[in-house]
Each structure stands twice: as C-alpha cells, then as structure tokens.
KEGU-77873 format. One line per field, with one value per residue: chain; residue in one letter; x, y negated, z negated of N, C-alpha, C in turn. Coordinates in steps of 0.1 Angstrom, whole numbers, plus 5000, padded with zeros to 4 digits. Layout:
residues N
cadena: [A	...]
residuo: [a	...]
nc1: [X	...]
nc2: [Y	...]
nc3: [Z	...]
cac1: [X	...]
cac2: [Y	...]
cac3: [Z	...]
cc1: [X	...]
cc2: [Y	...]
cc3: [Z	...]
This chain:
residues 50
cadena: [A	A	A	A	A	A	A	A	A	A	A	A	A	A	A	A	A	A	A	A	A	A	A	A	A	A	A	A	A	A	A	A	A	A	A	A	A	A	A	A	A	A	A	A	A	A	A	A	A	A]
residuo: [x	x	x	x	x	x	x	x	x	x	x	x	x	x	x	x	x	x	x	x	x	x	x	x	x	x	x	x	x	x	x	x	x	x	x	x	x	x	x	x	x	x	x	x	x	x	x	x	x	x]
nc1: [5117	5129	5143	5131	5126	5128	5104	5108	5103	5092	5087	5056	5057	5047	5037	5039	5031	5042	5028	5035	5044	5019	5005	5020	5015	4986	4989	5001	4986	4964	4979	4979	4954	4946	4960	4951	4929	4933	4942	4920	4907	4919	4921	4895	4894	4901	4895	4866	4873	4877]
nc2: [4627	4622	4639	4662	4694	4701	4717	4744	4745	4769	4789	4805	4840	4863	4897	4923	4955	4983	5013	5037	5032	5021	5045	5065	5049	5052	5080	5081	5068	5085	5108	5095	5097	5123	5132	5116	5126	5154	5151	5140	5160	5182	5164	5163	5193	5198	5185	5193	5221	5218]
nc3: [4876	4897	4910	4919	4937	4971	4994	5012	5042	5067	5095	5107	5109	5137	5129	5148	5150	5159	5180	5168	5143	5132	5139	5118	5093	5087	5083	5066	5045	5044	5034	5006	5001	4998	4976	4955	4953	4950	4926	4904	4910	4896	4868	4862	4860	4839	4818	4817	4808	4782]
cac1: [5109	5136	5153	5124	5132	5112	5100	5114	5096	5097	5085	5053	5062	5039	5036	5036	5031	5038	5022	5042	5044	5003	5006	5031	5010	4976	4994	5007	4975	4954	4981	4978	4940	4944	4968	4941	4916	4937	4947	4911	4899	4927	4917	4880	4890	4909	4879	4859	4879	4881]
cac2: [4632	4619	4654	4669	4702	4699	4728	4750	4748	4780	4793	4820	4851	4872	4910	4931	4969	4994	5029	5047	5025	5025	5063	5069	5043	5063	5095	5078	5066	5101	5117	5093	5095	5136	5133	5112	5132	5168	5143	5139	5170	5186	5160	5167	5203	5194	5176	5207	5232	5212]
cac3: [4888	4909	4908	4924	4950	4983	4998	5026	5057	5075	5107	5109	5116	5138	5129	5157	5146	5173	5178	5159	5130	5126	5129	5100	5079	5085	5076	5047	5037	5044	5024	4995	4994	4996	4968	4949	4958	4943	4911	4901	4906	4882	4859	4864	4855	4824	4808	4816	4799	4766]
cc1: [5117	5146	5143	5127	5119	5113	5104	5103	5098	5087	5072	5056	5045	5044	5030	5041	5032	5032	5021	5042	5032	5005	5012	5023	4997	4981	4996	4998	4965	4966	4977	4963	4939	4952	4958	4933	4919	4934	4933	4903	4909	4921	4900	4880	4896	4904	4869	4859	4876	4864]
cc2: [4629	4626	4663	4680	4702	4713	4731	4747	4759	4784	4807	4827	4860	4886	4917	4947	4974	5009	5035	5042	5029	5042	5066	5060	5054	5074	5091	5076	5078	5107	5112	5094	5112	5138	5128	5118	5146	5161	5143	5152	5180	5178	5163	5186	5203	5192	5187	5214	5230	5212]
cc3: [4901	4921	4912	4934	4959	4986	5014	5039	5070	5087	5102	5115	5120	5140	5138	5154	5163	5170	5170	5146	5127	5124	5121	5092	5080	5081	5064	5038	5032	5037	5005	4989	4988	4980	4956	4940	4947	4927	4900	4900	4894	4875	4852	4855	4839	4811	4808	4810	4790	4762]
C-alpha cells in the first residue's frame, strides 16, 4: 500500500459556448432528430409491407 498513486489535482474549467457554437449544436441536433424521425418512418414502412 505504500506504492499507492495519489491523485492529480486539477483546476475546473468553465465552458463558455459562444453564439455560434450553440447555433451549430441546435442544427446539429434538429438534423439528428429529422434524421431519426425519416429512419423510423422507413422502418415503420418496412413492417407494413411484410
């Protein structure tokens, strides 16, 4: 136990998003939902057919 590793001690970091950053994540997220959203309804017709 004498060989134990101590633990780093580091500094928080505060995240500051700007403008533009949040807008490219909402886009990114409203694309991934639309993308979802298509994925499901193909599947949805897939199951139908059969």
């Amino acid at each position: 136990m004498a060989k134990q590793l101590s633990l780093i001690h580091s500094k928080q970091f505060e995240w500051k998003l700007t403008h533009a950053e949040r807008a490219a994540a909402r886009r990114g997220i409203a694309a991934s939902r639309e993308a979802l959203k298509k994925g499901r309804r193909r599947w949805s017709d897939i199951l139908d057919a059969a």
